[in-house]
Every structure is written in C-alpha cells, then in structure tokens.
C-alpha positions as CSV (number, residue, x, y, z in Angstrom):
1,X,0.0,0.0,0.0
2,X,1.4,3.3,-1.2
3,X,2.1,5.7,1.8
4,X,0.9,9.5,1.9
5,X,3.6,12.0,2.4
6,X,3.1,14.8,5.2
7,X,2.5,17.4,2.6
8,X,0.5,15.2,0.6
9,X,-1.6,14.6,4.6
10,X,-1.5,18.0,4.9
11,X,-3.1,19.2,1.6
12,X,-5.4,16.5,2.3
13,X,-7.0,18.0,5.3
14,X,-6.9,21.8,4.2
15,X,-9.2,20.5,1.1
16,X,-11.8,18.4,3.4
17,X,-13.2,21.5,4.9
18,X,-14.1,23.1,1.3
19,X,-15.3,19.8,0.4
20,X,-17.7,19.8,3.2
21,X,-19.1,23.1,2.5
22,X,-19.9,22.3,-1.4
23,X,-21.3,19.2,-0.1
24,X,-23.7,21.1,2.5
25,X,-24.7,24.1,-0.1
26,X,-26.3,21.8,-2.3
27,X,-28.2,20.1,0.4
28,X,-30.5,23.0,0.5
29,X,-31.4,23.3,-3.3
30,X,-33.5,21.1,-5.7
31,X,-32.0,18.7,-8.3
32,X,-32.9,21.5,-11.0
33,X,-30.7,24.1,-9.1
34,X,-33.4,25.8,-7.3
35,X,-34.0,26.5,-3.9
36,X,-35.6,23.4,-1.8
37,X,-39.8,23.2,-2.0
38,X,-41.6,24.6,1.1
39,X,-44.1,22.1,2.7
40,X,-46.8,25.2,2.9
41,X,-48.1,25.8,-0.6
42,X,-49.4,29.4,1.1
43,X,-47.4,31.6,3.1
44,X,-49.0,35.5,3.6
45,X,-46.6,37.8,6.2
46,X,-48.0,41.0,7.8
47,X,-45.5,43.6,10.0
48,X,-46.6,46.2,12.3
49,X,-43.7,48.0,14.2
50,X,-41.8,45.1,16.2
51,X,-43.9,41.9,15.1
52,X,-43.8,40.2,12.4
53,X,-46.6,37.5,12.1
54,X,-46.5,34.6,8.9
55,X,-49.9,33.2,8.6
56,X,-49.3,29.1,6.5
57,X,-51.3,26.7,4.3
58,X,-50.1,23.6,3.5
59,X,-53.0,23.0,0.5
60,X,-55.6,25.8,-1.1
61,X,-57.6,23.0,-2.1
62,X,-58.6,19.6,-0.8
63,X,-61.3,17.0,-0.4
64,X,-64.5,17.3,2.2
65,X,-62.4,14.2,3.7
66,X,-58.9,15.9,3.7
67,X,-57.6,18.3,6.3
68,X,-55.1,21.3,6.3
69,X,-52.1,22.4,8.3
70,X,-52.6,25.8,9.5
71,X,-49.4,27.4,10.9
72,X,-49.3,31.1,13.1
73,X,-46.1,32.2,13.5
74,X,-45.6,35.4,15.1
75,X,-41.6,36.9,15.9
76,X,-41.5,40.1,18.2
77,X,-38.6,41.7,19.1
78,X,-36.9,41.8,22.6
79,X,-38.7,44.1,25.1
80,X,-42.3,43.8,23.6
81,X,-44.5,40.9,24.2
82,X,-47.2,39.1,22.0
83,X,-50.5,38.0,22.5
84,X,-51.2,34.9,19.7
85,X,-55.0,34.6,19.0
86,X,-57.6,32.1,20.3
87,X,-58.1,30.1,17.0
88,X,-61.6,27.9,18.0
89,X,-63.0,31.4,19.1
90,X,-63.1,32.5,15.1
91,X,-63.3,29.6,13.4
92,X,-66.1,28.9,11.5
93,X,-66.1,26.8,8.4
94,X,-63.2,24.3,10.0
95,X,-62.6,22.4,13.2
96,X,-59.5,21.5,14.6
97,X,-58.3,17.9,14.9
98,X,-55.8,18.4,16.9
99,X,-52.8,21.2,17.8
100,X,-49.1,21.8,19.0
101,X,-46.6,24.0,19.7
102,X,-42.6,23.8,19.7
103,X,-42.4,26.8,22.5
104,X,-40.8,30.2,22.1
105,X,-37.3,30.9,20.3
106,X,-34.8,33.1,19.8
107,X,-34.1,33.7,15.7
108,X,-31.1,35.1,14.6
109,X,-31.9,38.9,15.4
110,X,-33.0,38.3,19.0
111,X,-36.5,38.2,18.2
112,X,-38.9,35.9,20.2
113,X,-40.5,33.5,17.7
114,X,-44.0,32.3,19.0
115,X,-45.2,29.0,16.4
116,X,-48.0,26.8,16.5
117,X,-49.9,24.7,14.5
118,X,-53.3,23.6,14.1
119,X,-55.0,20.3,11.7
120,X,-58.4,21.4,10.3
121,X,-60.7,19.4,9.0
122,X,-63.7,21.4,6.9
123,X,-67.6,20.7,7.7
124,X,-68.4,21.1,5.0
125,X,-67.6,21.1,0.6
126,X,-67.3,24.1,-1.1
127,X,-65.0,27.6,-1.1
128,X,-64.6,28.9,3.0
129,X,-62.1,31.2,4.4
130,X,-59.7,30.7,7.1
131,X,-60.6,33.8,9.0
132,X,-58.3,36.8,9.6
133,X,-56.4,36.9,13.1
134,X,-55.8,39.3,15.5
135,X,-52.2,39.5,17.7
136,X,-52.1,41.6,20.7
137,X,-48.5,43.0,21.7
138,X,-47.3,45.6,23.9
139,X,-44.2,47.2,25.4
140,X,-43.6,45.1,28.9
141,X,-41.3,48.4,29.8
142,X,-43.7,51.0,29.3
143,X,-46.2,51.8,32.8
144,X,-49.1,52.4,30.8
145,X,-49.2,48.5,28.9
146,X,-50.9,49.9,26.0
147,X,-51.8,47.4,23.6
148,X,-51.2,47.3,19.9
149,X,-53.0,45.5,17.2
150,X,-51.7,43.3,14.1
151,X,-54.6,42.3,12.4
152,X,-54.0,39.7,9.1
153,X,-56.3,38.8,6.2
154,X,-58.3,35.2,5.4
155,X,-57.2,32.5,3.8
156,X,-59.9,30.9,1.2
157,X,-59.6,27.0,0.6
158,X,-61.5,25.3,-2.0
159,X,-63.3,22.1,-0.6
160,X,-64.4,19.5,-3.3
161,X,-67.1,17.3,-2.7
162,X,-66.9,13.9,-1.5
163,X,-68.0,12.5,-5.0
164,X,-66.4,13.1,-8.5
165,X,-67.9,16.0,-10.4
166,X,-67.5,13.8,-13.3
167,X,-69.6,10.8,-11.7
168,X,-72.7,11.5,-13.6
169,X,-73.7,8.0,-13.3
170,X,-73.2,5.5,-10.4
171,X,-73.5,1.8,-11.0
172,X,-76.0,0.8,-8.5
173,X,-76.0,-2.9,-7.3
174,X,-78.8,-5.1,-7.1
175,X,-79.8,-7.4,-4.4
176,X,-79.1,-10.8,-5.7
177,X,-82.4,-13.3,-5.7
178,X,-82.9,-15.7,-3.2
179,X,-81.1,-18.6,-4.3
180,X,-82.2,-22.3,-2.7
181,X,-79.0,-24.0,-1.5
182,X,-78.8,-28.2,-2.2
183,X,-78.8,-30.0,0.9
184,X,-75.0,-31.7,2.0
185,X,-75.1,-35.0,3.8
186,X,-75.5,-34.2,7.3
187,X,-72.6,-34.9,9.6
188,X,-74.3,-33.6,12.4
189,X,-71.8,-35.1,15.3
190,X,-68.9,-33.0,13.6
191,X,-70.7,-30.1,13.8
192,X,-71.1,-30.3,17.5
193,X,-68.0,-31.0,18.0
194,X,-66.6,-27.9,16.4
195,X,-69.2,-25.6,17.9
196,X,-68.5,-26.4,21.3
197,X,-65.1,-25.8,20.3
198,X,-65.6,-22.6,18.7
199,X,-67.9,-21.6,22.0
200,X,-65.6,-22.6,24.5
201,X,-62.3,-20.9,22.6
202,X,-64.9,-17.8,22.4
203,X,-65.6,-17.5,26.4
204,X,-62.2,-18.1,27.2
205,X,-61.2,-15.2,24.8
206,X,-64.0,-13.1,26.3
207,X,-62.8,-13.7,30.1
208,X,-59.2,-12.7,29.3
209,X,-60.6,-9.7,27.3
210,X,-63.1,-8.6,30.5
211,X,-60.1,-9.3,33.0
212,X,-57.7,-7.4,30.9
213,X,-60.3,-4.5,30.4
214,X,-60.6,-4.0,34.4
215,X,-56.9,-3.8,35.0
216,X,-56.9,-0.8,32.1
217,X,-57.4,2.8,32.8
218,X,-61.1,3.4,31.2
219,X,-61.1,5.4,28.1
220,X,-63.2,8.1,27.4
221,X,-63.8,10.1,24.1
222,X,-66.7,12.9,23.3
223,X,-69.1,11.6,21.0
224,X,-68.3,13.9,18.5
225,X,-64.5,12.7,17.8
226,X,-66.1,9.0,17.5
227,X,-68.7,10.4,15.1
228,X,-65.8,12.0,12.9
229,X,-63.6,9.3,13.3
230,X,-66.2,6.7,11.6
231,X,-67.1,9.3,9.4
232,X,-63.4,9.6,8.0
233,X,-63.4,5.6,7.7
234,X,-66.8,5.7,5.8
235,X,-65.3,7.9,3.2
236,X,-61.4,6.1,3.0
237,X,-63.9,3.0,1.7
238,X,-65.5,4.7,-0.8
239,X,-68.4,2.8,-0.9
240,X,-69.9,5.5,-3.8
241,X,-66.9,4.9,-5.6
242,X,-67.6,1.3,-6.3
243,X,-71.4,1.4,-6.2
244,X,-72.5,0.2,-3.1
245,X,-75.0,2.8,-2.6
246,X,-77.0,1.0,0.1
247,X,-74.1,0.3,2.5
248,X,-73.3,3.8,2.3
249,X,-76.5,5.0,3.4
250,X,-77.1,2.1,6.0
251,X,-73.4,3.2,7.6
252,X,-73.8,6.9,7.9
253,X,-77.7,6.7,9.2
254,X,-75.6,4.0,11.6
255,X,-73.1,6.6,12.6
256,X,-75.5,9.6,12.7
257,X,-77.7,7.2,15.0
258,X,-75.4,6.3,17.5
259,X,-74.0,9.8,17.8
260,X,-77.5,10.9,18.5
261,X,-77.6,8.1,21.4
262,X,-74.4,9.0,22.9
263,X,-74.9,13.0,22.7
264,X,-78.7,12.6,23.7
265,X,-78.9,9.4,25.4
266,X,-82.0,8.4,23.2
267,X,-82.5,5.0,21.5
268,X,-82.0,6.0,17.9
269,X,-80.2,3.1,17.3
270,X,-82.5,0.1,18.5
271,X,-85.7,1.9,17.3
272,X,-87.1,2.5,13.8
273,X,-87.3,5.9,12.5
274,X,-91.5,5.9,13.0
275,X,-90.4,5.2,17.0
276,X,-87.2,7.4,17.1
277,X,-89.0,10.4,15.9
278,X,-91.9,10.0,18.0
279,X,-89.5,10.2,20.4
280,X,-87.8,12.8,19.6
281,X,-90.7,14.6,19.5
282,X,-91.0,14.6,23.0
283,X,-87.9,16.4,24.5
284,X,-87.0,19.4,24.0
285,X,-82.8,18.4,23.0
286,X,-83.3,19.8,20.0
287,X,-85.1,22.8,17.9
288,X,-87.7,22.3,16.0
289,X,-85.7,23.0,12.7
290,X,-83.4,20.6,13.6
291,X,-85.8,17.8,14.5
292,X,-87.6,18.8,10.9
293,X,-83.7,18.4,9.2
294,X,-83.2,15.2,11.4
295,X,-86.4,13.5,10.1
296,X,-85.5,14.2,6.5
297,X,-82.4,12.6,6.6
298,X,-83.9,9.5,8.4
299,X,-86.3,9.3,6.2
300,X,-84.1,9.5,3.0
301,X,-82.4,7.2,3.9
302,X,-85.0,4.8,4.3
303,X,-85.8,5.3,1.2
304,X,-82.9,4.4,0.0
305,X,-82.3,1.4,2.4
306,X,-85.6,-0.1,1.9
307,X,-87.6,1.1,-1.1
308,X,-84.5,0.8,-3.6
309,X,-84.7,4.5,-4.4
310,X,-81.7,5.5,-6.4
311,X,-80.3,8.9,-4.7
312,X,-78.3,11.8,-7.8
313,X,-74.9,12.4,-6.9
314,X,-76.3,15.8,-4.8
315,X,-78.6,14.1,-2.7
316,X,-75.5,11.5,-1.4
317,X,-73.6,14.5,-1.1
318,X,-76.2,16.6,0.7
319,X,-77.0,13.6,2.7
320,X,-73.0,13.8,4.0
321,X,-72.8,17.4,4.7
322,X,-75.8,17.2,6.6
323,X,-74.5,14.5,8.7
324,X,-71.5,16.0,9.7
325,X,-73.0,19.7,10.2
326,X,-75.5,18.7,12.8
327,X,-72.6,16.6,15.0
328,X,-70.6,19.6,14.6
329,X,-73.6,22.3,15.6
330,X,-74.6,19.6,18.9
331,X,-70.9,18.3,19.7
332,X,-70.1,18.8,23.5
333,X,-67.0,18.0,25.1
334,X,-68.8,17.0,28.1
335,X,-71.1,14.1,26.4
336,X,-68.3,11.3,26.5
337,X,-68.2,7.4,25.4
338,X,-66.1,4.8,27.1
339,X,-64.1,3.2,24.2
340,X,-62.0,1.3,26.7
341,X,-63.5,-2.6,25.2
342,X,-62.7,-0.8,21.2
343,X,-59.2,0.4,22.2
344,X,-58.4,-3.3,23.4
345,X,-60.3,-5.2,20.2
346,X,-58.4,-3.0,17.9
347,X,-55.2,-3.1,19.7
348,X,-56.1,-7.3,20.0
349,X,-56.5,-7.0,16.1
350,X,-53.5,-5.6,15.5
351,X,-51.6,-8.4,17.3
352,X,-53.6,-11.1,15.2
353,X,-52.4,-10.0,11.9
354,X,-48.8,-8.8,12.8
C-alpha cells in the first residue's frame, strides 16, 4: 500500500473542509438548481412596528375528507410581548383535529418567535375562508401596557365534494335473488363438536378480554370525535366509488344514530325511524328546525335502504354534509363514550395479523 507523504496529509486536510461546505450548499437546493420546496403551498406575512406574524397553508384545495395544516407564527422583538389569537374562538367553516406547539425561540436577530400549528378538518364542501387573526403585543417596559394591534387577512380554501364532479352516473348494485341451496349430507356429530369448540375458545377469549379491560385505565372520548372518526373511515372506503350505494347510506344513518344516542342518550339506534322520531318529539334536545332536518335525513335514507330509491350524486352529497353539520352544531366535550373494550379489540386486532 502506497504511503501518503506529510505534505501530501497536509493538503489533504486543508481541502476536506471546502469539500464539506460544497457538499452542505447543495443540500439546500432542488436537483434542478433551485431552492428546496416549502411544505406550505401558502405563506402571507404582515409587520406592524416590532412583530412580524407569517400566517401558512399547506394546500388551497382539498377534499370534504382531507384536512389542512394551518401554521401562526408570530416573531416580536426583545422588550415587547405578544399575544397569539384564540383560534376555536373564530373559526367557522373548520374544526380542529388536533394542535401543537414547539415553544418560544430566539431567531437570529434576537426576536422571540412564537409557532404553533393547528390540523383542520372542513364541515363542509365548497369555497370557506380561514378567517383573519388578531395578535395583541405591547411594550412590557412602558407603565401604561398599551396594547397594539396586528390584524391579518383570510385565507380561502377550495373544498371539493366527497364525490367526483365527473360521476354522472353511479353503478348501482342489485340485491341478488334468493337462491335455494342443495342439501350436503348431514354430519351432524362433527358439527357439534366444532361448535362447542368454537364456544368454548370464544368465552375463554371473552374472560381474558373482560379481565384485561378491568386492569386498564377506562377510556373516554366525546361523542363527537367517535362520530368524525367513523365518518373519515366511511369515506377512506369509498363505498360510492364502487357502487355500493346501500351500504353507504345504512353506515352513515348508523353513525348519525349512534352519535345521537351517545350526545342525547335516546335510543335511535335500536328503534325505527316511526319510534325514534316520535321520540324525539317529545324532548326538547333539540329545535324544531333541527328535529324537521333530522327526520329528512332519516327518512331519505330509508328510502334508500328499503324502497330501492336511487339517490343523484347531490342528494348523497347533501346527505353527507348534513350529517357532519349537525354533529358539529350539537358536539359537547362533556357528552363522552367509554371506548375502553374498542381500544383493546383494535389493539387485539393488531396483534392477530402482525
């Protein structure tokens, strides 16, 4: 092996540096030489004396099933304090999933740089605005704490609907005849066997599960978050997409029903609509307008369940707006559900197939 000499070492080690430095300036560019894509496809800022306040968008369109990244980041320099807005107090059109913060930092000019984020899911499809903000700041040196204002403008996002505009026609499927089934020689003693197998392997799954389930912490979620969350799987399935009109409308009437009986504590679920609405009727949980809105969409979707009626592309989409607006105008953080016995099925799931 051929050995280096020192001033061959010693060139060596005055290039690496260089070296690293072209290496790290082209980390921060695309392959066509330009600079690196931002994850926010909008990015407005506004300045008023010492703040500066960047209002984000990660999308300006998206499905009725998507949601949006909405970032406020407000940097105020040193010896003035900010106030950052109370999001849920303005919002109108959106509702947040879910939130976070990093904390306050220091950029390179001293500035204190407030940042947080906020998920958004839409209520509803068509063109809404993210609402303009308001950030409070004042001098913390001056004895009189007067308090400035930074006020920024909205935001619009295109929602599309849950269906293709395209979809003019959807291929509806029929409920197969009743077909007879030919008789199999009987082998009744096998049978027996196997259930009893089948029961037994089943209580001694259910005992574990129940002992397991009393050791847990119980889990509580507002009706309103399960109601969203099954309304999110509803759409990943795309039961419209591939026709199985029905099913859709049997699954959100479902969801809308048992929402209704965790929120209300009535028993939309177990009754039909004739009894639920005769219920309903009879408690004042609801307006009248909404009782009238809530009977329509029962009974459409009976229609649709029962009588074979073939809904236009509006009507299903009509049918899902209206679903999710009245969760979202009864939701209450204090109506919960105890998903302790899902949590452990799902997590029990999980284990099967891994």
């Amino acid at each position: 092996m051929k050995k280096l000499s020192v001033r061959q070492l010693f060139i060596s080690y005055m290039l690496l540096p260089s070296s690293v430095l072209l290496v790290c300036a082209g980390c921060g560019e695309s392959p066509d030489g330009g600079a690196a894509k931002s994850e926010f496809e909008i990015d407005k800022d506004f300045e008023r004396g010492p703040l500066t306040v960047h209002v984000r968008a990660d999308k300006s369109t998206m499905t009725i099933a998507d949601t949006v990244m909405l970032e406020l980041e407000a940097a105020i320099e040193p010896g003035y304090k900010v106030q950052m807005p109370k999001v849920d107090k303005v919002l109108e059109s959106f509702g947040i999933v879910d939130w976070d913060s990093p904390g306050d930092k220091l950029d390179e000019k001293g500035n204190v740089v407030s940042k947080y984020r906020y998920r958004l899911e839409p209520f509803l499809s068509g063109t809404y605005s993210i609402p303009a903000f308001t950030f409070e700041f004042h001098d913390v040196n001056s004895p009189e704490e007067k308090k400035y204002e930074l006020t920024t403008e909205p935001i619009e996002i295109e929602v599309t609907s849950l269906l293709d505009d395209q979809r003019a026609e959807l291929n509806i499927e029929d409920i197969e005849d009743v077909v007879e089934i030919p008789k199999e020689p009987s082998f009744w003693w096998a049978w027996t066997l196997g259930v009893v197998a089948v029961l037994a392997g089943a209580g001694t799954w259910l005992w574990l599960r129940r002992r397991r389930v009393k050791e847990l912490v119980r889990i509580f979620k507002p009706a309103h978050e399960l109601a969203y969350e099954r309304l999110r799987a509803l759409v990943k399935e795309d039961l419209v997409g591939a026709g199985r009109i029905k099913e859709f409308y049997e699954r959100i009437s479902d969801i809308l029903r048992h929402y209704i009986e965790h929120r209300f504590s009535l028993r939309a679920p177990e009754s039909t609509t004739e009894e639920f609405l005769f219920e309903l009727a009879n408690t004042n949980v609801l307006p009248e307008s909404d009782k009238e809105n809530l009977a329509q969409f029962l009974q459409h979707c009976d229609l649709v369940k029962f009588a074979r009626h073939e809904p236009t592309t509006e009507q299903i989409q009509e049918t899902f707006d209206l679903a999710k607006a009245f969760i979202e105008k009864t939701k209450s953080d204090e109506r919960k559900v105890d998903v302790t016995e899902m949590v452990v099925s799902n997590e029990a799931a999980e284990a099967g197939s891994a």
